[in-house]
NUMI-871679 format. One record per atom (N, C-alpha, C, O, CB): residue in three letters; z, y, x; chain. Coordinates in Angstrom, 3 decimals. Atoms other than C-alpha are relative to their C-alpha. Last residue first. Glycine has a CB too. Layout:
N
@res->Ala&pz->Z&py->Y&px->X&chain->A
...
This chain:
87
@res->Unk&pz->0.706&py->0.859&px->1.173&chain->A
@res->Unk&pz->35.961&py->-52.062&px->34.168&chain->A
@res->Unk&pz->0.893&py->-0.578&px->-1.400&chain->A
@res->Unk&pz->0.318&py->-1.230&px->-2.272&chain->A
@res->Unk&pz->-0.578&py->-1.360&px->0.775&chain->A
@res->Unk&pz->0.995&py->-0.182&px->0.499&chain->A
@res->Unk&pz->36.935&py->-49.039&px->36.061&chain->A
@res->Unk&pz->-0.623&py->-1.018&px->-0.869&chain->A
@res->Unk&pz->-1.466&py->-0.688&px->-1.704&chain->A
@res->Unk&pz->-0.617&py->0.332&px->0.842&chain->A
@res->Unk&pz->0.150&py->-1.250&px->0.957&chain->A
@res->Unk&pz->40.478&py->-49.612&px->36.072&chain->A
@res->Unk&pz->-1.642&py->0.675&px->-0.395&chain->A
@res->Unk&pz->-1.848&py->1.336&px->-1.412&chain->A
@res->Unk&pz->0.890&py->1.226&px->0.808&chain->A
@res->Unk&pz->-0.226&py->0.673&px->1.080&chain->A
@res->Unk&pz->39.931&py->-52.454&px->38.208&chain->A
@res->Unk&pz->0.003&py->0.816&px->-1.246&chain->A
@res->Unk&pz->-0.726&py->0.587&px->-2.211&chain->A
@res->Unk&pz->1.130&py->-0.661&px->0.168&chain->A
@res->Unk&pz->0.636&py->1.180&px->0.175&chain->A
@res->Unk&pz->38.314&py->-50.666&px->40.722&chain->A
@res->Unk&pz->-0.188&py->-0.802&px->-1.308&chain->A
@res->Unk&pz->-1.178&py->-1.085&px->-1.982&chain->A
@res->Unk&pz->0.558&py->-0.703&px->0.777&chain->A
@res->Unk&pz->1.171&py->-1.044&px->0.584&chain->A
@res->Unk&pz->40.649&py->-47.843&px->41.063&chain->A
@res->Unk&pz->-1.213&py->-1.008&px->-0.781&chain->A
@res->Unk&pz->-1.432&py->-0.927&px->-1.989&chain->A
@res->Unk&pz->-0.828&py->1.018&px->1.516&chain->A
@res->Unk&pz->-0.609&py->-0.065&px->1.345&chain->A
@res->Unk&pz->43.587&py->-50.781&px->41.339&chain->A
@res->Unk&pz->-1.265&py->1.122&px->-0.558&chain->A
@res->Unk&pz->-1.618&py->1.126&px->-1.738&chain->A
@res->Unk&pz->1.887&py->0.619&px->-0.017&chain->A
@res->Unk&pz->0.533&py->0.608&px->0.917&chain->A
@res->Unk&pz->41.333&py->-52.212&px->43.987&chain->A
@res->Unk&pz->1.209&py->0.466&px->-1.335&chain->A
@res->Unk&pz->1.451&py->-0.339&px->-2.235&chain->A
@res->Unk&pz->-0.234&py->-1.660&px->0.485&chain->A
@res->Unk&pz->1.556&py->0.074&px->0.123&chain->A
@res->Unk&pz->40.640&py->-49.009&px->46.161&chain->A
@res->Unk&pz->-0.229&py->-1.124&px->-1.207&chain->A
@res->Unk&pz->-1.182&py->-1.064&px->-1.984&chain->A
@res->Unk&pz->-0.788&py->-0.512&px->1.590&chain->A
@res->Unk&pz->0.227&py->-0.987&px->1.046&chain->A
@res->Unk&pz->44.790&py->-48.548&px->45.697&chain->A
@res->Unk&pz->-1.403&py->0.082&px->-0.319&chain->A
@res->Unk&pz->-1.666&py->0.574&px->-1.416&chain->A
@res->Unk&pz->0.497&py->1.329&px->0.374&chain->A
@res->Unk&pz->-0.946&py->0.099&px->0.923&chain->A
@res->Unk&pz->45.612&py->-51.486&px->47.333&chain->A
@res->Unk&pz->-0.372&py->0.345&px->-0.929&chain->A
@res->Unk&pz->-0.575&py->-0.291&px->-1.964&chain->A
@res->Unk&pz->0.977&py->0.469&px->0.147&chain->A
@res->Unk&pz->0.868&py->1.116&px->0.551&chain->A
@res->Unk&pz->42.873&py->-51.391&px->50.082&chain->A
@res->Unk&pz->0.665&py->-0.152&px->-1.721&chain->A
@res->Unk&pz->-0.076&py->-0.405&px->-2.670&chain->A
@res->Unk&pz->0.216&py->-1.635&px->1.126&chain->A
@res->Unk&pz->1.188&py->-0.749&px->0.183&chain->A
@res->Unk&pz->44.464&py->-47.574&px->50.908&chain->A
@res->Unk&pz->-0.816&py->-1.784&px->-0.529&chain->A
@res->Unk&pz->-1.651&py->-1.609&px->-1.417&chain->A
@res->Unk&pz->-0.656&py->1.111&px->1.772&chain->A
@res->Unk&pz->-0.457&py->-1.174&px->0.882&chain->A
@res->Unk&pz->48.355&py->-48.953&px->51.230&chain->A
@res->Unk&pz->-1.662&py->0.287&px->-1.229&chain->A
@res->Unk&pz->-1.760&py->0.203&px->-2.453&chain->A
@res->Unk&pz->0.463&py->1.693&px->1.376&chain->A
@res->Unk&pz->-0.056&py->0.737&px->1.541&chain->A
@res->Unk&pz->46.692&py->-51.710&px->53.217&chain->A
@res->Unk&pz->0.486&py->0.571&px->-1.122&chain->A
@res->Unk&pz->0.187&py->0.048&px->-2.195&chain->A
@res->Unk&pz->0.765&py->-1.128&px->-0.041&chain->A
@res->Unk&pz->-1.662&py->0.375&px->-0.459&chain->A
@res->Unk&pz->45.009&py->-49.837&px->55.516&chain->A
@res->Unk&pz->0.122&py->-0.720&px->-1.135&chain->A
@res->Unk&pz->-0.636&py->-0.953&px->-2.077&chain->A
@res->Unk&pz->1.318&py->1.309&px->0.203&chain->A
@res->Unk&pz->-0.503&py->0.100&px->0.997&chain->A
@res->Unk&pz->41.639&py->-48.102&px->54.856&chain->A
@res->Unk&pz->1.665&py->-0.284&px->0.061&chain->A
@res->Unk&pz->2.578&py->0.536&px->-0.033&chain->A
@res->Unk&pz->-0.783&py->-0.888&px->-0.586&chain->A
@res->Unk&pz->0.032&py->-1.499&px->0.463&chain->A
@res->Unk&pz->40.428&py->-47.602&px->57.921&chain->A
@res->Unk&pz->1.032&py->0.146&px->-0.881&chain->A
@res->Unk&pz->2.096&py->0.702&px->-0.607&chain->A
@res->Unk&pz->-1.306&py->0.476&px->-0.690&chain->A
@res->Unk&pz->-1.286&py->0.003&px->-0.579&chain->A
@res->Unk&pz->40.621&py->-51.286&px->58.530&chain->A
@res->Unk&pz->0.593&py->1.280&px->-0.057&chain->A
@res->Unk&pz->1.816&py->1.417&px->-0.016&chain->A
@res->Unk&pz->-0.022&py->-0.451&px->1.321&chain->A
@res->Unk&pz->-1.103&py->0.844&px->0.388&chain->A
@res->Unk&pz->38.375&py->-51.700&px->55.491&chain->A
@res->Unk&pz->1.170&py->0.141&px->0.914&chain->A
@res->Unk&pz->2.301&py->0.038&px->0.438&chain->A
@res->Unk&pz->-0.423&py->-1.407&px->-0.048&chain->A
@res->Unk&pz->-0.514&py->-0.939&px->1.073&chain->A
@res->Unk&pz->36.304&py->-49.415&px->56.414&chain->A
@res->Unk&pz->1.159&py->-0.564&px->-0.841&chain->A
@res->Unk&pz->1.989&py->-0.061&px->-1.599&chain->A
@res->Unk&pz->-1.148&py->0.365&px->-0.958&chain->A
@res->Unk&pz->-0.522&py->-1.045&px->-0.718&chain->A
@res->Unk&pz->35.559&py->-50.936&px->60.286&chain->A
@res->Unk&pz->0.753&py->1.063&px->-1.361&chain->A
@res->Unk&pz->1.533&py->1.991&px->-1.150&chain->A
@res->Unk&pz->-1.385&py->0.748&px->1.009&chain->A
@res->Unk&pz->-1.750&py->0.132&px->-0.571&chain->A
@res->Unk&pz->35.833&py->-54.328&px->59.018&chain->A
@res->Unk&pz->0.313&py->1.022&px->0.421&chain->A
@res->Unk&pz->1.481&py->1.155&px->0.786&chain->A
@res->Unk&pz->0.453&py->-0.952&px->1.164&chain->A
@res->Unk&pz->-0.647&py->1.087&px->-0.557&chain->A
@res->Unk&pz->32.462&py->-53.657&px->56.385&chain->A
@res->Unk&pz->1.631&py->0.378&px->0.508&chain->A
@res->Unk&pz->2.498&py->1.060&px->-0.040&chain->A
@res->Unk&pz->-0.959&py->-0.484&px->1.217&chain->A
@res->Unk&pz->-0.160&py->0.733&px->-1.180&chain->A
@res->Unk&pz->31.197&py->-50.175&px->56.884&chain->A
@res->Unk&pz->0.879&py->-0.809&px->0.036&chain->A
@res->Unk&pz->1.879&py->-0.626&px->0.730&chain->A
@res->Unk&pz->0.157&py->0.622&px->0.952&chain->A
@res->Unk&pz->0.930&py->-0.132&px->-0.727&chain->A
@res->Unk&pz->31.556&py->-48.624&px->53.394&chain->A
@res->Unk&pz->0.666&py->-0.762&px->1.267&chain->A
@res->Unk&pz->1.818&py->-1.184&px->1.369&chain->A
@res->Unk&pz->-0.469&py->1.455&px->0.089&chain->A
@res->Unk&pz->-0.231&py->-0.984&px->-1.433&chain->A
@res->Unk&pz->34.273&py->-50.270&px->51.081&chain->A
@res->Unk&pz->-1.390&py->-0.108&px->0.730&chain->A
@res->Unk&pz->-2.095&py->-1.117&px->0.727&chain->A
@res->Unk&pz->1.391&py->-0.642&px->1.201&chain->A
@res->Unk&pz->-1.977&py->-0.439&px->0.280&chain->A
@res->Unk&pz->34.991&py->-52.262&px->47.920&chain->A
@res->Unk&pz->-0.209&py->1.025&px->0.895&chain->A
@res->Unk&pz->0.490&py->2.027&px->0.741&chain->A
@res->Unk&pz->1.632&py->-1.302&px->0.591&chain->A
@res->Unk&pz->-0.455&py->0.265&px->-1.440&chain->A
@res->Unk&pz->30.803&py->-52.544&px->47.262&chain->A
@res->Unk&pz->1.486&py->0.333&px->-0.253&chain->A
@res->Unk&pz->1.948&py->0.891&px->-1.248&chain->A
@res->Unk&pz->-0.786&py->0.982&px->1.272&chain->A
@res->Unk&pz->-0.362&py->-1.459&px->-0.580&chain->A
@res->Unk&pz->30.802&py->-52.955&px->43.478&chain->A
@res->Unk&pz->0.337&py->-0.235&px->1.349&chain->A
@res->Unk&pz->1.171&py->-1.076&px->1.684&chain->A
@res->Unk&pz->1.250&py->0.786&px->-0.735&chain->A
@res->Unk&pz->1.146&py->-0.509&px->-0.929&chain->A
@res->Unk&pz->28.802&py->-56.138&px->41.944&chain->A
@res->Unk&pz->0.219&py->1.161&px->0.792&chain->A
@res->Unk&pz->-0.746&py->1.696&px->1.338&chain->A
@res->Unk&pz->-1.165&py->0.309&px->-0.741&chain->A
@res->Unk&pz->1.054&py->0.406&px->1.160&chain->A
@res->Unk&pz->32.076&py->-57.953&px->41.284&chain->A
@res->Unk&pz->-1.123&py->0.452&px->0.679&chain->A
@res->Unk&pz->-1.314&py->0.218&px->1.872&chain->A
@res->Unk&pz->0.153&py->0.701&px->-1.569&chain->A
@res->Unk&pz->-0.899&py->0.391&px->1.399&chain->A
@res->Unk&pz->34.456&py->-56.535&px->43.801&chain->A
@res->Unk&pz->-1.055&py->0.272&px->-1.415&chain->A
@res->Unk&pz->-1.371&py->1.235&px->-2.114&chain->A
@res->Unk&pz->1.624&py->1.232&px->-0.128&chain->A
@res->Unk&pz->0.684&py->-0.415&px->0.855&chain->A
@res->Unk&pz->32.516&py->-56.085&px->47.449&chain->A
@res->Unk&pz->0.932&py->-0.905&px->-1.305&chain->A
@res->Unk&pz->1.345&py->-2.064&px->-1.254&chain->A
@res->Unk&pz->-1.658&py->-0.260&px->0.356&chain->A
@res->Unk&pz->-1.352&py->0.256&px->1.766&chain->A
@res->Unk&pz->33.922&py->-56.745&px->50.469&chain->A
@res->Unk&pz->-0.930&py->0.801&px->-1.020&chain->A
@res->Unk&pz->-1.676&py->1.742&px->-0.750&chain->A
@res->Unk&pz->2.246&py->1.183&px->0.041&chain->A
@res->Unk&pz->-0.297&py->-0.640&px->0.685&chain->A
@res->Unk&pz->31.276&py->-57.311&px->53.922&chain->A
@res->Unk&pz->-0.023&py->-0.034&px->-1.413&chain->A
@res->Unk&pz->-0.826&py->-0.567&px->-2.179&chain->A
@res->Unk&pz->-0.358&py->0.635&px->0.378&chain->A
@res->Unk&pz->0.079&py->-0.113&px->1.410&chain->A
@res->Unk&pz->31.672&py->-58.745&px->56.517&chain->A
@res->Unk&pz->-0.325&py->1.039&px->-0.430&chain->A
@res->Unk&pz->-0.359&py->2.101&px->0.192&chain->A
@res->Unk&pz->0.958&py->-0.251&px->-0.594&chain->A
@res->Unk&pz->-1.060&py->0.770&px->0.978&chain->A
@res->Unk&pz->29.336&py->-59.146&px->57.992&chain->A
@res->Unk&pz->0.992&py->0.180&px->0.536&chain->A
@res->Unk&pz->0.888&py->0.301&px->1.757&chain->A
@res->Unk&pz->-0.072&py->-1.430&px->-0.291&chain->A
@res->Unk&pz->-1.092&py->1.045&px->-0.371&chain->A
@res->Unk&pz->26.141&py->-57.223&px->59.312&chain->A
@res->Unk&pz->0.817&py->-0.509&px->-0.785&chain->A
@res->Unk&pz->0.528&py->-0.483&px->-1.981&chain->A
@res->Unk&pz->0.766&py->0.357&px->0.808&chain->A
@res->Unk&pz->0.254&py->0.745&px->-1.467&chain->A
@res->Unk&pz->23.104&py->-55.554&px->58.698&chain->A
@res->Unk&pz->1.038&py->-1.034&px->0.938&chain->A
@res->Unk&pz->0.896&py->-1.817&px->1.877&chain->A
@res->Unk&pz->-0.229&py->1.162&px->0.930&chain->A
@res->Unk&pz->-1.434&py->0.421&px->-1.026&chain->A
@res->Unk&pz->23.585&py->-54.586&px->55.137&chain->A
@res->Unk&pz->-0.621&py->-0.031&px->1.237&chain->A
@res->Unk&pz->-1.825&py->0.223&px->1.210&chain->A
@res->Unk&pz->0.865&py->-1.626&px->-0.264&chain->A
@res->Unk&pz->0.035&py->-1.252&px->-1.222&chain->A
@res->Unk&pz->20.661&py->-52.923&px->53.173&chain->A
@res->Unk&pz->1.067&py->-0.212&px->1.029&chain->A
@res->Unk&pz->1.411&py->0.641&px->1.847&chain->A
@res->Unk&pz->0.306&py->1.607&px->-0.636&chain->A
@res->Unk&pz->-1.116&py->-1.418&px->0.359&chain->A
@res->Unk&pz->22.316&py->-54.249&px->49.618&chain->A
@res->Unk&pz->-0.511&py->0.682&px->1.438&chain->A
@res->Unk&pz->0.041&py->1.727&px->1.782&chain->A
@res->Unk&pz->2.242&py->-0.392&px->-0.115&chain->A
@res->Unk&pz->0.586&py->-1.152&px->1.133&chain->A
@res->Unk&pz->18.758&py->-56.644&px->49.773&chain->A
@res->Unk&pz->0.939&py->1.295&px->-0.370&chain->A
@res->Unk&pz->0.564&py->2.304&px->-0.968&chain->A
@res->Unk&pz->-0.234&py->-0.793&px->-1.516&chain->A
@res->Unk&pz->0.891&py->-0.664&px->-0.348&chain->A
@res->Unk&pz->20.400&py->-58.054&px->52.997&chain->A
@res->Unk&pz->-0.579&py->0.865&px->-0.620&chain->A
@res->Unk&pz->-0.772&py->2.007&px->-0.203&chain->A
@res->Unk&pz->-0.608&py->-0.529&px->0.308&chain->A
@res->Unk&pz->-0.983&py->-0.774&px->-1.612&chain->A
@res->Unk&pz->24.014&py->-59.110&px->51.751&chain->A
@res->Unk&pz->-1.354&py->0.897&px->0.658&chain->A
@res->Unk&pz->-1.114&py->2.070&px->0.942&chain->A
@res->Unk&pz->0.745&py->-1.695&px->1.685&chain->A
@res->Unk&pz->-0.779&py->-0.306&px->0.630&chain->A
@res->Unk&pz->21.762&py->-61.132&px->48.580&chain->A
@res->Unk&pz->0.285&py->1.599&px->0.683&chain->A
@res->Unk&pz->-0.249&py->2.679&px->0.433&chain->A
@res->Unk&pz->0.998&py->-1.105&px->-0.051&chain->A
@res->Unk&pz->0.908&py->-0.852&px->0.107&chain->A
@res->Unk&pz->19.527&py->-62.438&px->50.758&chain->A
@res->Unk&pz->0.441&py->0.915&px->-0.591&chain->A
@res->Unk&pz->-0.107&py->1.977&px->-0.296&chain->A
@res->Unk&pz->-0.991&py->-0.352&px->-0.445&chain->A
@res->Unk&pz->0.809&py->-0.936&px->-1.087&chain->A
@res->Unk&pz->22.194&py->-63.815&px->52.477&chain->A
@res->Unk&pz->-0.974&py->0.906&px->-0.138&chain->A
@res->Unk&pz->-1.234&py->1.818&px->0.646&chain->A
@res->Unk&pz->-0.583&py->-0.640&px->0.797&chain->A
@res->Unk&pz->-0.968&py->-1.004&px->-0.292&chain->A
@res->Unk&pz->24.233&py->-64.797&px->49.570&chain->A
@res->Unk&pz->-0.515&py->0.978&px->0.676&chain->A
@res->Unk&pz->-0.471&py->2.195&px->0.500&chain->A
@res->Unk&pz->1.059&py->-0.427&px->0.654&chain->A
@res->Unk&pz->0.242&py->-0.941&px->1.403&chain->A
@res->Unk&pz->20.977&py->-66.520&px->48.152&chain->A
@res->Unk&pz->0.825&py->0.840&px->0.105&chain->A
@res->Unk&pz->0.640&py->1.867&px->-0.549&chain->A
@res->Unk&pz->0.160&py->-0.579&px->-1.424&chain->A
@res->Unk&pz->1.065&py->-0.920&px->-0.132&chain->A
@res->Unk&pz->20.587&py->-68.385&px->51.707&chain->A
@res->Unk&pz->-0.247&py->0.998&px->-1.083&chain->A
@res->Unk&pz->-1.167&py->1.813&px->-1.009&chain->A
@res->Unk&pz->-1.128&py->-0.708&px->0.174&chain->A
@res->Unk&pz->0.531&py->-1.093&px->0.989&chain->A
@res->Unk&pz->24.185&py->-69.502&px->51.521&chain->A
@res->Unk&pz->-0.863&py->0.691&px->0.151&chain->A
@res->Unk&pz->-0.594&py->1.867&px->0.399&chain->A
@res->Unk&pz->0.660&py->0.792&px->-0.307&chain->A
@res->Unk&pz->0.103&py->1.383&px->0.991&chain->A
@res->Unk&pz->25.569&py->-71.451&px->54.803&chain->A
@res->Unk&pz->-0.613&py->0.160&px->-1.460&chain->A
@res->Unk&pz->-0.957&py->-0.979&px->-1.773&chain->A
@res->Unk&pz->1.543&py->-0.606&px->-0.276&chain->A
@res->Unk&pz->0.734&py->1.311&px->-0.967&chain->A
@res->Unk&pz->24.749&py->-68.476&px->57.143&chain->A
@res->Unk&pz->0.364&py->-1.687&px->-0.919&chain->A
@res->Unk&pz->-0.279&py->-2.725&px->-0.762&chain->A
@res->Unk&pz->1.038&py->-0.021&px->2.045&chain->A
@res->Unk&pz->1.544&py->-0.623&px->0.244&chain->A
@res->Unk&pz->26.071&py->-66.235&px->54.183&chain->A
@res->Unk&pz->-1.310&py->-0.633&px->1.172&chain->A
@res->Unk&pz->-2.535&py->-0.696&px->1.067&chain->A
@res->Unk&pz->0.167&py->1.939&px->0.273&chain->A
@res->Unk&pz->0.488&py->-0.055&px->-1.331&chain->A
@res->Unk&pz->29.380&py->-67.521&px->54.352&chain->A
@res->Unk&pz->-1.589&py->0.026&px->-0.341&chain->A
@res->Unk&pz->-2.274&py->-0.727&px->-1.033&chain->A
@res->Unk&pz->0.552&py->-1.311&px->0.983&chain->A
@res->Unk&pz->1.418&py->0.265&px->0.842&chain->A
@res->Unk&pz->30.952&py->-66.611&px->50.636&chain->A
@res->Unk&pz->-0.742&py->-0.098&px->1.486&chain->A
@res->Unk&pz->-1.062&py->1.044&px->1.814&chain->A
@res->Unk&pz->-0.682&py->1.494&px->-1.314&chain->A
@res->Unk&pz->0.563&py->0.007&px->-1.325&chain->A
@res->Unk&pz->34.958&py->-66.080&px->50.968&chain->A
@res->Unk&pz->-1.210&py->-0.762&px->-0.711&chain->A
@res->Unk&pz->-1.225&py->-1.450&px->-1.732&chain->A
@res->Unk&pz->0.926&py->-0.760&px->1.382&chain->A
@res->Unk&pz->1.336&py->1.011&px->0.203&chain->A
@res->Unk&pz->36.418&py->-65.146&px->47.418&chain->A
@res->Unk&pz->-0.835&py->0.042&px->1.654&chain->A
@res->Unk&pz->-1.296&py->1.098&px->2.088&chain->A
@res->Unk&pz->-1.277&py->0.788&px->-1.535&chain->A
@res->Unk&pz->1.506&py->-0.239&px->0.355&chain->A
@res->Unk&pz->39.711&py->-63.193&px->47.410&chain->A
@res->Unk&pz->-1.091&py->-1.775&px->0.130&chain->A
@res->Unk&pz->-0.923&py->-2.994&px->0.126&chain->A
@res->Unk&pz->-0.614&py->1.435&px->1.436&chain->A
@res->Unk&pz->0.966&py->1.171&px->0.062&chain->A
@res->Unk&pz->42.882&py->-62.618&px->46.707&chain->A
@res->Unk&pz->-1.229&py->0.275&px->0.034&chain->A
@res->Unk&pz->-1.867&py->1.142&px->-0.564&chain->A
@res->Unk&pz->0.101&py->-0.749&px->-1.048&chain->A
@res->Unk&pz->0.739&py->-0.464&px->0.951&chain->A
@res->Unk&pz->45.318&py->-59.401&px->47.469&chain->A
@res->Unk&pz->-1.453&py->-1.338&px->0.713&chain->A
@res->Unk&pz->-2.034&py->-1.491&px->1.787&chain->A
@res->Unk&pz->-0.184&py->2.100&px->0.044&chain->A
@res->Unk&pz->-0.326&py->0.282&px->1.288&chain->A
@res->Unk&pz->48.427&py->-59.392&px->48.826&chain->A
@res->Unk&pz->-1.220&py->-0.564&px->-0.681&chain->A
@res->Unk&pz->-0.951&py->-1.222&px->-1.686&chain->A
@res->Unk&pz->0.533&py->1.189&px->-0.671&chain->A
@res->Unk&pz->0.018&py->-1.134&px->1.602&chain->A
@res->Unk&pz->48.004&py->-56.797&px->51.665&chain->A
@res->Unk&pz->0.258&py->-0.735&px->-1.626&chain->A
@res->Unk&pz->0.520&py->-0.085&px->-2.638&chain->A
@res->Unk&pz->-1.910&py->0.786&px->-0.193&chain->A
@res->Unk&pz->-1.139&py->-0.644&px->-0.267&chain->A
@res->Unk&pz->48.406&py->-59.365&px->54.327&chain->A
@res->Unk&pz->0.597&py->0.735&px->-0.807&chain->A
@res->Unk&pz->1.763&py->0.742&px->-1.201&chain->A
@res->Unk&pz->-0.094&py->0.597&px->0.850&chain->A
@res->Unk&pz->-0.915&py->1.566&px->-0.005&chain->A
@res->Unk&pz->45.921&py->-61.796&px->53.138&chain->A
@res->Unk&pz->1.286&py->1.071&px->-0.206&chain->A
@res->Unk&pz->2.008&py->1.157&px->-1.199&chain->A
@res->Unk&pz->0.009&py->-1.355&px->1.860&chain->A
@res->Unk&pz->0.090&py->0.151&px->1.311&chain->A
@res->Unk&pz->43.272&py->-58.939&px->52.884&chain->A
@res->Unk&pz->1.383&py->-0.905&px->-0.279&chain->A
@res->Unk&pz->1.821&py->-0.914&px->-1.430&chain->A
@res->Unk&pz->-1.467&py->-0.668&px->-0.426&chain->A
@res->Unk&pz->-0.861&py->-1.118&px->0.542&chain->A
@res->Unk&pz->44.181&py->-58.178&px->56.504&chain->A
@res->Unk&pz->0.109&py->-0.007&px->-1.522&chain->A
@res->Unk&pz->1.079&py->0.558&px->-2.027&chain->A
@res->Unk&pz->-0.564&py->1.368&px->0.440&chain->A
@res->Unk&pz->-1.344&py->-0.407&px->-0.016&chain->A
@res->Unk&pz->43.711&py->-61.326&px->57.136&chain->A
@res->Unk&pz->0.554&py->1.211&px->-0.134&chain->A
@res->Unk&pz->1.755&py->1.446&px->-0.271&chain->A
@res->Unk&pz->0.422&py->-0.314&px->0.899&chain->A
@res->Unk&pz->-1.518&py->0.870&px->0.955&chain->A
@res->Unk&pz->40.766&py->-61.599&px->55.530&chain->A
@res->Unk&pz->1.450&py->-0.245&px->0.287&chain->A
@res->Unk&pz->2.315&py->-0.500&px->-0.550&chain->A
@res->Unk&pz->-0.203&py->-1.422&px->-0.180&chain->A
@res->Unk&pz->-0.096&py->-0.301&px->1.496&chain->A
@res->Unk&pz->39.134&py->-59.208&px->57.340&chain->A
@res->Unk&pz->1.069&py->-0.432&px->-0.671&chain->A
@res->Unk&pz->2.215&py->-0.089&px->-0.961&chain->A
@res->Unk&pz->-1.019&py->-0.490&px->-0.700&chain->A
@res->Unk&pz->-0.695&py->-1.289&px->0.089&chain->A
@res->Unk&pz->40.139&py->-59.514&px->60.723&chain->A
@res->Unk&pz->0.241&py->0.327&px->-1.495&chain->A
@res->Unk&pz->1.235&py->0.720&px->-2.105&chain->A
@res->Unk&pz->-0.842&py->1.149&px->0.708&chain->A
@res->Unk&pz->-1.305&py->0.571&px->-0.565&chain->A
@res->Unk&pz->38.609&py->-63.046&px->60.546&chain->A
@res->Unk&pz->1.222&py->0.589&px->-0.685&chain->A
@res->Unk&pz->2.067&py->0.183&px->-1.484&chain->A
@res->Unk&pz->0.115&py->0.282&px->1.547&chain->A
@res->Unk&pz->-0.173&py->0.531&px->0.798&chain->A
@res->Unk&pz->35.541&py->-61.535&px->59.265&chain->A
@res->Unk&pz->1.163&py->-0.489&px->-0.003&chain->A
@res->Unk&pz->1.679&py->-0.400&px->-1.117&chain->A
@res->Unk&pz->-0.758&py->-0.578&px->-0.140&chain->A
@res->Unk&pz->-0.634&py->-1.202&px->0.912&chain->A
@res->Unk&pz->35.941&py->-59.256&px->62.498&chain->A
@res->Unk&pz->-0.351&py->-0.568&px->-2.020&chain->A
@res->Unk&pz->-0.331&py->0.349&px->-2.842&chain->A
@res->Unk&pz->-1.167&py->1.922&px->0.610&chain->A
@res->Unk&pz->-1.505&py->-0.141&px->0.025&chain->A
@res->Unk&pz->36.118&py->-62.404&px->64.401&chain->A
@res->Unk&pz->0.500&py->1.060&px->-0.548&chain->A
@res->Unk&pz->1.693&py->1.324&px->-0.695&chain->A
@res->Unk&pz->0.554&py->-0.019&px->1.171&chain->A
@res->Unk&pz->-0.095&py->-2.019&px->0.081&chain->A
@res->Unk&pz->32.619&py->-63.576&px->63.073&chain->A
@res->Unk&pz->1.237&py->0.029&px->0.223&chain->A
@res->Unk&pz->1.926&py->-0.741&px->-0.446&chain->A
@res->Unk&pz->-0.351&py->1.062&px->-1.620&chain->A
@res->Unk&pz->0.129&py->-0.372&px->-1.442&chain->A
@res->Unk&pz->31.996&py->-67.611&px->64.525&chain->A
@res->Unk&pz->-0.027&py->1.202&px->-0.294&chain->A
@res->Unk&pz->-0.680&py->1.838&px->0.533&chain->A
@res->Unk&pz->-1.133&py->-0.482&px->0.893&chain->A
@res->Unk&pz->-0.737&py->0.839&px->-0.291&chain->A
@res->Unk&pz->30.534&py->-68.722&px->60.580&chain->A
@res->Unk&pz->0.334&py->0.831&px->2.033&chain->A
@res->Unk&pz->-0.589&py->1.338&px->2.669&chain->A
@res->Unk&pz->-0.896&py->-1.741&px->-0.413&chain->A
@res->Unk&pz->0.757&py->0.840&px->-0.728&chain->A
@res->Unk&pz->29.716&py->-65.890&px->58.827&chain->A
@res->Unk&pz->0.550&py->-0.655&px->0.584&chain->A
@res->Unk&pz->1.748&py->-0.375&px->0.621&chain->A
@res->Unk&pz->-0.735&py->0.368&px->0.655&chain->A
@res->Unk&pz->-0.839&py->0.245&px->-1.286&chain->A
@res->Unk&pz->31.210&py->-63.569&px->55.998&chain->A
@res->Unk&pz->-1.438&py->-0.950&px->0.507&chain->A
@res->Unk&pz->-2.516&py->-1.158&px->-0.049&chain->A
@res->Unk&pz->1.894&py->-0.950&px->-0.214&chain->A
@res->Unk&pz->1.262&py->0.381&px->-0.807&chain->A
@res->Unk&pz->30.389&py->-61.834&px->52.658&chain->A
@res->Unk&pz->0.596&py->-0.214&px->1.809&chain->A
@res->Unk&pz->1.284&py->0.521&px->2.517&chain->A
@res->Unk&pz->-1.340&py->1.508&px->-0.229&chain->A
@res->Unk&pz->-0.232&py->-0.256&px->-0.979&chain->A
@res->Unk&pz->34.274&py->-61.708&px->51.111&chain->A
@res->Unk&pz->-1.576&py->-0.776&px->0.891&chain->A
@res->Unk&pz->-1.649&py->-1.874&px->1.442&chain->A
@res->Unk&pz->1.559&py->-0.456&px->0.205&chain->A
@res->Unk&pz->0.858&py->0.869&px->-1.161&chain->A
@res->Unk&pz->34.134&py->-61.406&px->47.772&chain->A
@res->Unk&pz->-0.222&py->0.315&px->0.905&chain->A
@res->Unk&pz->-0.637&py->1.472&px->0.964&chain->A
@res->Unk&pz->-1.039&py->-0.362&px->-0.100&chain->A
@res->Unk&pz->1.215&py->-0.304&px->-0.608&chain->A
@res->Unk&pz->36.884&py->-59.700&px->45.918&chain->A
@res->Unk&pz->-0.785&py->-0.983&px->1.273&chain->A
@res->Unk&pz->-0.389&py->-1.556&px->2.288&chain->A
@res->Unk&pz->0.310&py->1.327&px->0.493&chain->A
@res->Unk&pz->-0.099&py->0.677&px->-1.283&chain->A
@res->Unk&pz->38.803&py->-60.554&px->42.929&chain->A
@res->Unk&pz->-1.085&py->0.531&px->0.926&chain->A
@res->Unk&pz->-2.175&py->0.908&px->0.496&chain->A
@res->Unk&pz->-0.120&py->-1.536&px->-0.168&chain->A
């Protein structure tokens, strides 16, 4: 499953999960302004913004909504069957 580092009032968190929605594929929303251990969490990976997907401890994708939209849903599909296959 993948967790979805987010904030409250983000419209490219929004973006996210609906595109996640769209594609099929479940996840874990984790608001990191309500979650100071998420946040530190999201910061110690060097982040600067939100979202951003990550499957178990594995980022899913560079740059947050911009790699994810990149991606498509064809390309999110196949990032978590690679994914899964690795563990």
């Amino acid at each position: 499953m993948i967790t979805v580092y987010s904030k409250n009032n983000c419209p490219h968190c929004v973006q996210g999960k609906k595109m996640l929605e769209e594609a099929g594929v479940e996840y874990e929303e984790v608001k990191i302004d309500l979650n100071p251990l998420a946040r530190d969490f999201v910061v110690g990976e060097g982040h600067k913004s939100v979202p951003q997907f990550y499957f178990g401890d594995t980022l899913f994708v560079e740059a947050g909504w911009a790699g994810l939209k990149k991606l498509g849903h064809g390309g999110i599909l196949r990032r978590l069957e690679e994914l899964r296959n690795e563990w």
